[in-house]
N, C-alpha and C positions, 0 to 999 in steps of 0.2 A: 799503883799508889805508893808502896815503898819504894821504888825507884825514886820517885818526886821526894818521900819526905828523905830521904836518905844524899843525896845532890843535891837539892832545892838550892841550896846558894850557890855552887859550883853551874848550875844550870843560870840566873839571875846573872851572875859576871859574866858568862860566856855572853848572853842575848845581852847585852848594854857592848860586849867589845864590837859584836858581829854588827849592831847595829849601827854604831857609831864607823865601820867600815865598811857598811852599806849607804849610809849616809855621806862620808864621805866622799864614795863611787858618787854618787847624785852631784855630789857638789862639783868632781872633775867632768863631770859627762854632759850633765844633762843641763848644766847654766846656763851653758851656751846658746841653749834658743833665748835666752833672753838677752844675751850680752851682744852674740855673733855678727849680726847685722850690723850694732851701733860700732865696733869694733872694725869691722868691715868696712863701712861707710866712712871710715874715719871721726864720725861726729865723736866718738871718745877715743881715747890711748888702752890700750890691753889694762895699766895699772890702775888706770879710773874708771874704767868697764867694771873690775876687780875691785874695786873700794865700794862703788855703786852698788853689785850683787850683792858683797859682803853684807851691806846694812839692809837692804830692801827683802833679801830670802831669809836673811835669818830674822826679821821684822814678820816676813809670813807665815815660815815656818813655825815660828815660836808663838804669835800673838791670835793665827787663826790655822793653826795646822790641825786642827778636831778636838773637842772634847771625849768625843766617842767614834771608835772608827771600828770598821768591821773587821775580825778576827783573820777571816780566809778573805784575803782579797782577792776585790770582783766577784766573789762569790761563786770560786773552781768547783771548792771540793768540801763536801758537807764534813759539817764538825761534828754530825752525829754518828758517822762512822768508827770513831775514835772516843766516843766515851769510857769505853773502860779501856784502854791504854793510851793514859793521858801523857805517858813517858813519848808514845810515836808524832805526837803534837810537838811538843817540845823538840825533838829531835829535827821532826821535819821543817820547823820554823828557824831553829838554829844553822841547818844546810842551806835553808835556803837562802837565809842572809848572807850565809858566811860565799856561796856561790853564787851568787847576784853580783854581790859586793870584788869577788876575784874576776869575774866576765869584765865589770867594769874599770876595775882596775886594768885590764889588758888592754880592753878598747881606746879606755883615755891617754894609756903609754902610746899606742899606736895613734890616736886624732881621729878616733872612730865616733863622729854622733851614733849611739844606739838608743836606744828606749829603756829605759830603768823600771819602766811598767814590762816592758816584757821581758825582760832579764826575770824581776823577782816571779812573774808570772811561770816562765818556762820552769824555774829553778822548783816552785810548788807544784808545777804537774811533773814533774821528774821524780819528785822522791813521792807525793801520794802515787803513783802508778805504779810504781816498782814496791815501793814500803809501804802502801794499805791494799789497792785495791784499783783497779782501770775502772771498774763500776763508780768508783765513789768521786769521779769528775764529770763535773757537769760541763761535756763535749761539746754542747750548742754556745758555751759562755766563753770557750777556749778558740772557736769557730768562728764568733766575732773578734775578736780579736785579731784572729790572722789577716781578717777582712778587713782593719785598718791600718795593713799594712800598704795597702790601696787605696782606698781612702782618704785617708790623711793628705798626703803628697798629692794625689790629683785634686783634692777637693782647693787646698792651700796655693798649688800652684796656680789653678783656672783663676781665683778669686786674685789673688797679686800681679797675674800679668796683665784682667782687667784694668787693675789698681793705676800700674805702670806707664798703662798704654793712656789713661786719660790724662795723666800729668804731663804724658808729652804731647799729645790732642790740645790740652788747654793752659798747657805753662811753657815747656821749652821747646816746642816748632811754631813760635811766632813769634813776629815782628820784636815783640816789645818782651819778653821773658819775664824781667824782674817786676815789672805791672801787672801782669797778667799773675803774676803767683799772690802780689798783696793782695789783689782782687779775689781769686780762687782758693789759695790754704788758709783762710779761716773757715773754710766749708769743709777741708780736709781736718783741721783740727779739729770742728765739733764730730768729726767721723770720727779721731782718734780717742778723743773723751767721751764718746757714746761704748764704742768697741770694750777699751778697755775698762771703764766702767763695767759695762755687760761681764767681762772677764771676769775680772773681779768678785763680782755681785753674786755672780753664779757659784764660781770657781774658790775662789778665793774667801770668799767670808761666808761661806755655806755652811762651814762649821761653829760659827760663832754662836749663832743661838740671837742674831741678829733678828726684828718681828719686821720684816718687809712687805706685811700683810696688806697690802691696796684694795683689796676687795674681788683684787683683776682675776682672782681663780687655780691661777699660778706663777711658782715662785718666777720663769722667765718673763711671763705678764707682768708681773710686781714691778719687777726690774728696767721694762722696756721705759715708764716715765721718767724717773731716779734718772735713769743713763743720759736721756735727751735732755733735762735739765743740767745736769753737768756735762756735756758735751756744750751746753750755749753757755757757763761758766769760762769752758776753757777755751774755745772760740773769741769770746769775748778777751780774755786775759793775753790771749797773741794773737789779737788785734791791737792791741796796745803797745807789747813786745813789738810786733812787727814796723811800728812808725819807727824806732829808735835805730833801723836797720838799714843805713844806706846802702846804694846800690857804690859799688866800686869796680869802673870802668877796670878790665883786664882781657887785653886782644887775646891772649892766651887761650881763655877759657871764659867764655861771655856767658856761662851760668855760674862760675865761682860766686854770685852774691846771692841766686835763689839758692844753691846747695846748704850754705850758709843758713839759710830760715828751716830748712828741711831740717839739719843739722839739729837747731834748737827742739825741733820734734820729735826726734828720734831721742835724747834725753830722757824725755819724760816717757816717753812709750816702753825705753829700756827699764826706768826703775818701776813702772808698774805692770809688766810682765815678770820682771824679778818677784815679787810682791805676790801676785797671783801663782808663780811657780812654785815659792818656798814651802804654798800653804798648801798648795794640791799634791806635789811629788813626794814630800815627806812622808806621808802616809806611807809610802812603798818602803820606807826602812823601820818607821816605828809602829806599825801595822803588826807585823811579823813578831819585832818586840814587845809592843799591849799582850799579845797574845800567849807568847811564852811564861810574863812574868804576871798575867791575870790567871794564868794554870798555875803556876809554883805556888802563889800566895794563898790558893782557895783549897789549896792539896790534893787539888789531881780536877777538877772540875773546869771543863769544857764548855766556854760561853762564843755563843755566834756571836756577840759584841764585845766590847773590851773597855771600861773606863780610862781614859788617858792623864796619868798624871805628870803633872807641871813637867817634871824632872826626865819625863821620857820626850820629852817635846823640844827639853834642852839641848837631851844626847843628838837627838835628830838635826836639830839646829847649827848645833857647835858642829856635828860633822861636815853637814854641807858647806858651813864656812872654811874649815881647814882645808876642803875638798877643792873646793874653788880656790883659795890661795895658794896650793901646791902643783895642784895640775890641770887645772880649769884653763890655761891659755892656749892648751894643745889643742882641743878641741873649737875653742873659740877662733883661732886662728885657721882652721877647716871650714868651720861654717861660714866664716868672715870670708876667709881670703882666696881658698883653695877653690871654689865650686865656682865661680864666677867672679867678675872686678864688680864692687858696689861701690856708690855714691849714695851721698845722703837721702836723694829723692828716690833710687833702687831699695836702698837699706828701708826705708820709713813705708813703700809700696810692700816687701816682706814681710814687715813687724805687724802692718794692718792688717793683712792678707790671711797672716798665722792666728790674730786677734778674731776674725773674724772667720774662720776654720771653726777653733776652739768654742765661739755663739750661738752659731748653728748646730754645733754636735751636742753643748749642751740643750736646746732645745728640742733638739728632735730624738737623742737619745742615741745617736750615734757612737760607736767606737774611736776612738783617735789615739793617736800617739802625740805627744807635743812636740819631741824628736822628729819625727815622719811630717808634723806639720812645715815645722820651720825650713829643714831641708827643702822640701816641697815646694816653699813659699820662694826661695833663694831659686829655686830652678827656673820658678813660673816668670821672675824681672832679667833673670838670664835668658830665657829662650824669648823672649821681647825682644834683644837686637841679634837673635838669630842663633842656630846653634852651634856656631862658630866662635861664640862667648862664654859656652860652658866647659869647663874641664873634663874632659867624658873618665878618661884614669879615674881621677878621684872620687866620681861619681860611682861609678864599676865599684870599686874600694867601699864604698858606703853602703851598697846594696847589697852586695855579697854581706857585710856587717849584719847587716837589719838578720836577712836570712838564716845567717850562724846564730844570734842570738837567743831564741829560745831553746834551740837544742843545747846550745852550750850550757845554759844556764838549766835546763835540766840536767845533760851529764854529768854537770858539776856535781848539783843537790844528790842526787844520786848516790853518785862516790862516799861525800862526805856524810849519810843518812846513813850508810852502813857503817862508817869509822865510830859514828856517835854508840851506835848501836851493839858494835864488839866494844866500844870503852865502857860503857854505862850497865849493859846487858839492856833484855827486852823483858 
């Protein structure tokens, strides 16, 4: 306790720097599932990808990033281990951002998608196992986890090469293409308006304190009417979009004008995965920071929740925007460009795929990465025309990533869990 009242502010600025530079790791790393494909696909340019994310994550981030988030995320490592040395909290929550936040920094130098869930993950089983206690991690909850590192990617990819293979079944291996797509993507677009709907609903405004009470029993029941009514909203609205869309003869490329409408879709599928990302992933930098600065303020008192105020929501926010304007094209240009050649109707068969990964894990209670999804998703419209379309290097380069990740991100916390610990004393 006199550690806390004696640092107390000196501990407050560190967890807002460390935060804001684990925040903005999220914003170079992990955008990209939201950006990479539209980017990829060409349907946007890297600097309107970049403007897009800009307003849409920090829109999520800030407007439904949680009012209350849990202390120890995913619930590793009990907080009641640590009531009487509230200073090892503080410590371990400060390593862990500040070595989440360095893993991610190296990754996003290098064009590494990795997971920002299991960087801060690894980084808090790294310093509770060495600085409290191996007993005080709950091993079954770190166990799922690794499990999604499987998961994710097969589940993401089986579901988009699905996706892929029917657009070419019922749009571009016949006669007529550009008819057959007027005809067939507004069925795709009430798919996109359902998916990310669901996203959202789940994901994205789960912390608002929104009453989506239908009576249906649960919150994914609630959700399932909501989503199909706006899925026939947006069906309907490009059905409309779609008449103003002539076809433009080009021997060159005699799907340039259905890529074109796919284009239009991948748009809106990009800024409401942006949207659903800001408000899910941030947690993983201002989680860490609720926690350190709800111990400073109470003097030494350890809560499994954490009130989230406005101001931490900000730090969270503004970083992932700086994050994404400084280094967010490295990686986008990985997931775009490096792993596979995408087209609109590849890129918009990913983004649903990954949409639709993310629906079902919420429902069933699955583990995922949103990283591991998208990757995943991008493999699943690549090995559709064979695997002679994937970049195997790169892929190698990104798997080996995933793998280093959690350990890194423990060794780091680690190291810098003992640094805090000769500064501060224990």
């Amino acid at each position: 306790m006199e550690i806390i009242a004696q640092y107390g502010t000196v501990f407050l600025v560190l967890a807002c720097m460390f935060g804001f530079f684990m925040a903005w790791g999220i914003g170079a790393n992990d955008v990209a599932n939201a950006m990479g494909t539209s980017v990829g696909s060409r349907a946007l340019t890297i600097k309107q990808a970049i403007l897009v994310a800009m307003v849409f994550e920090f829109l999520g981030a800030y407007l439904a990033g949680g009012e209350v988030t849990a202390t120890i995320r995913k619930g590793i490592i009990d907080a009641e281990v640590m009531q009487g040395h509230p200073e090892l909290m503080v410590y371990g929550m400060l390593s862990a951002l500040l070595a989440a936040g360095t893993w991610l920094l190296i990754a996003s130098v290098q064009g590494w998608p990795v997971s920002t869930t299991h960087s801060i993950v690894g980084a808090i089983v790294g310093f509770a196992a060495v600085g409290i206690s191996v007993d005080a991690i709950h091993w079954d909850k770190v166990g799922s986890i690794v499990a999604s590192w499987v998961v994710s990617p097969v589940m993401a990819g089986t579901i988009s090469y699905g996706l892929f293979m029917s657009v070419k079944v019922l749009i571009l291996d016949t006669e007529n293409p550009f008819q057959r797509a007027k005809r067939f993507i507004p069925i795709y677009m009430w798919l996109v308006g359902f998916m990310i709907s669901m996203v959202t609903l789940l994901k994205g405004l789960k912390h608002v304190g929104l009453d989506l009470d239908l009576g249906l029993g649960s919150a994914f029941a609630n959700a399932i009417p909501l989503s199909a009514a706006i899925g026939l909203l947006v069906a309907g609205a490009g059905s409309l979009m779609l008449r103003g869309i002539k076809e433009i003869p080009d021997e060159r490329n005699r799907f340039g004008s259905v890529e074109r409408v796919f284009a239009v879709l991948m748009v809106f599928t990009a800024c409401s995965m942006a949207f659903a990302h800001g408000s899910n992933d941030v947690a993983n930098a201002v989680g860490p920071l609720a926690a350190v600065v709800g111990t400073v303020q109470s003097g030494g008192m350890i809560a499994a929740k954490s009130a989230m105020p406005w101001w931490i929501l900000l730090v969270g926010a503004m970083g992932i925007v700086v994050g994404l304007a400084t280094y967010g094209w490295r990686v986008i240009t990985t997931i775009g460009r490096k792993i596979t050649e995408l087209t609109p109707s590849r890129g918009f068969a990913a983004e649903l795929g990954a949409a639709g990964t993310v629906v079902i894990a919420s429902a069933t209670g699955l583990p995922i990465s949103t990283t591991h999804t998208l990757v995943g998703a991008v493999l699943g419209v690549g090995f559709a025309r064979g695997i002679g379309a994937l970049n195997l290097r790169t892929i190698g380069a990104i798997f080996l990533s995933w793998l280093i990740t959690l350990p890194a991100g423990a060794g780091l916390a680690i190291i810098f869990f003992f640094v805090f610990k000769g500064i501060f004393g224990a």
